[in-house]
C-alpha positions, 0 to 999 in steps of 0.5 A, spaced: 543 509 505 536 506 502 536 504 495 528 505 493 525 504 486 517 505 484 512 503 479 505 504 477 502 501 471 495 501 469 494 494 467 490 491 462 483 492 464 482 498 466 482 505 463 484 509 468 490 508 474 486 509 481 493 507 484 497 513 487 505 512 488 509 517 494 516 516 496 522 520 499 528 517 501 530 524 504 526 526 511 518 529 511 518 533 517 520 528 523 520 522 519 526 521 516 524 517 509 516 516 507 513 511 502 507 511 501 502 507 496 495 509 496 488 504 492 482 509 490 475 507 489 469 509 487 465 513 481 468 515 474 476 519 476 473 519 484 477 513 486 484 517 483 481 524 486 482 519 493 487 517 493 492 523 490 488 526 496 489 523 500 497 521 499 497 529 498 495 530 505 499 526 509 505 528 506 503 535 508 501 533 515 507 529 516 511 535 514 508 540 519 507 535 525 511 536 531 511 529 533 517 525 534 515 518 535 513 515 528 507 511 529 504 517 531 506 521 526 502 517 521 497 515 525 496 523 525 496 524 518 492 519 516 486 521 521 486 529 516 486 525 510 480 521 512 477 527 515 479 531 508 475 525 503 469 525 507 468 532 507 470 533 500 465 527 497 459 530 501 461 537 498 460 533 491 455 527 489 461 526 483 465 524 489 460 520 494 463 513 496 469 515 495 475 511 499 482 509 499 487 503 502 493 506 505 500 503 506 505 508 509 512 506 511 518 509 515 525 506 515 529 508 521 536 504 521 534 496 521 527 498 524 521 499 520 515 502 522 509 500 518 501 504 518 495 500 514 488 501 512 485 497 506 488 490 502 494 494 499 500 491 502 507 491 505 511 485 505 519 483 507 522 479 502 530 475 501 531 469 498 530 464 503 522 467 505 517 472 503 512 474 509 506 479 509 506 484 514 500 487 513 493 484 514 488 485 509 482 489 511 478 485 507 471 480 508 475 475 505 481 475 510 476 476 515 472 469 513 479 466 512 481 468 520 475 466 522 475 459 518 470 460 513 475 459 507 481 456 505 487 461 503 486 458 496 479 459 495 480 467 498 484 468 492 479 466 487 473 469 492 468 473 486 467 478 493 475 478 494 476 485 492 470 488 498 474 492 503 472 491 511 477 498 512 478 504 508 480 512 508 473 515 507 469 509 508 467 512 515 467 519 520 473 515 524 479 511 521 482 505 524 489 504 522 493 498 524 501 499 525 506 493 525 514 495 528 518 491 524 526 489 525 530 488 518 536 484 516 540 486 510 539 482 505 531 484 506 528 488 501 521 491 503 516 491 497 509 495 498 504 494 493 496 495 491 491 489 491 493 489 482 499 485 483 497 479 489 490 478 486 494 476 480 500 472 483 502 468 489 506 470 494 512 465 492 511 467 485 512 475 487 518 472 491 521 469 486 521 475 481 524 478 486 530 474 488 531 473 480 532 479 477 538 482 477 536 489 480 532 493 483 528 497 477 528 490 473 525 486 479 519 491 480 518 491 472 518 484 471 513 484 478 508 489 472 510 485 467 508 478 470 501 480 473 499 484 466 501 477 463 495 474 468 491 479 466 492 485 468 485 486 471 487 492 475 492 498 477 498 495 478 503 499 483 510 497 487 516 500 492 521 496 492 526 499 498 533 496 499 533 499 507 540 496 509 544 497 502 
């Protein structure tokens, strides 16, 4: 039985939350549990109105797609809320250039399917490592890849925060989608770019591993990211897959 808990936060600098958080430990149409952590974008409320949308018409579509294999469940729901945003955001100019990142989830026994677009993040952690399974959409990742920065200086790049990938960016959406084996001990954090601008990927393992459970693990992560300053949305789903 999963063991899950979910948190989004508006941080310090912001004054509004952009960030829209799902989960379900029941099955959503074929899928037999469904995490979702989506990071809006765009003019005043249009990145909110993004997001939500976007989570919402994923759900919707997962929960009536007669596939069977997971990555194509995802794949499909993420194309229609692409397809939905675009058309929505050239309906409204309040709503032009509006986007979303998206990192979705899907835990099968010890196997965890994993779809991604964007810079928000999945990541499985114990108490001996941390590993990012998703890869940035980002021009910084993108330089980093290619050697023209330093892991350090991405970090503190002043273009960190440019995404290469985005639901609404384009007509069509590319996704990347990782398959993932989990060993129990493993806890799956899923997170937007408001917590891994604002701490390490050692910091955040630490966190994890010194809490006492999972709701204290995921508000001490709030915590210590608003104590760095806070300077965006910050979400998290935590997820105990072998508990």
């Amino acid at each position: 039985m999963l063991k899950t808990f979910s948190i989004t936060n508006i941080g310090v600098k912001r004054k509004l939350n952009q960030d829209f958080v799902y989960t379900s430990e029941q099955p959503v149409g074929n899928l037999p549990n469904l995490f979702i952590v989506a990071d809006g974008m765009g003019g005043h409320k249009a990145g909110d109105y993004a997001s939500k949308v976007t989570v919402e018409t994923m759900v919707q579509r997962i929960s009536a797609s007669r596939e069977t294999e997971n990555t194509r469940i995802l794949e499909e729901a993420i194309q229609e809320a692409n397809t939905l945003i675009r058309a929505r955001a050239r309906e409204s100019a309040e709503l032009e250039g509006m986007g979303t990142t998206v990192v979705a989830a899907t835990c099968s026994g010890d196997r965890l399917c994993v779809a991604n677009v964007g810079d928000s993040r999945l990541y499985v952690a114990n108490h001996r490592e941390i590993r990012q399974i998703t890869r940035d959409h980002s021009w910084v990742e993108e330089m980093v890849r290619r050697g023209g920065l330093g892991r350090e200086e991405a970090r503190n790049h002043p273009d960190r925060n440019i995404i290469t990938r985005a639901v609404g960016a384009d007509d069509t959406v590319k996704a990347d989608f990782f398959s993932v084996q989990v060993k129990e001990g493993d806890l799956i954090l899923m997170c937007t770019d408001g917590l891994t601008n604002m701490l390490e990927d050692e910091e955040i393992r630490m966190i994890l591993d010194g809490a006492r459970d999972m709701v204290e693990k995921a508000e001490e992560l709030v915590a210590a990211a608003n104590e760095r300053g806070g300077r965006d949305n910050i979400s998290v789903i935590l997820i105990d897959p072998l508990s």
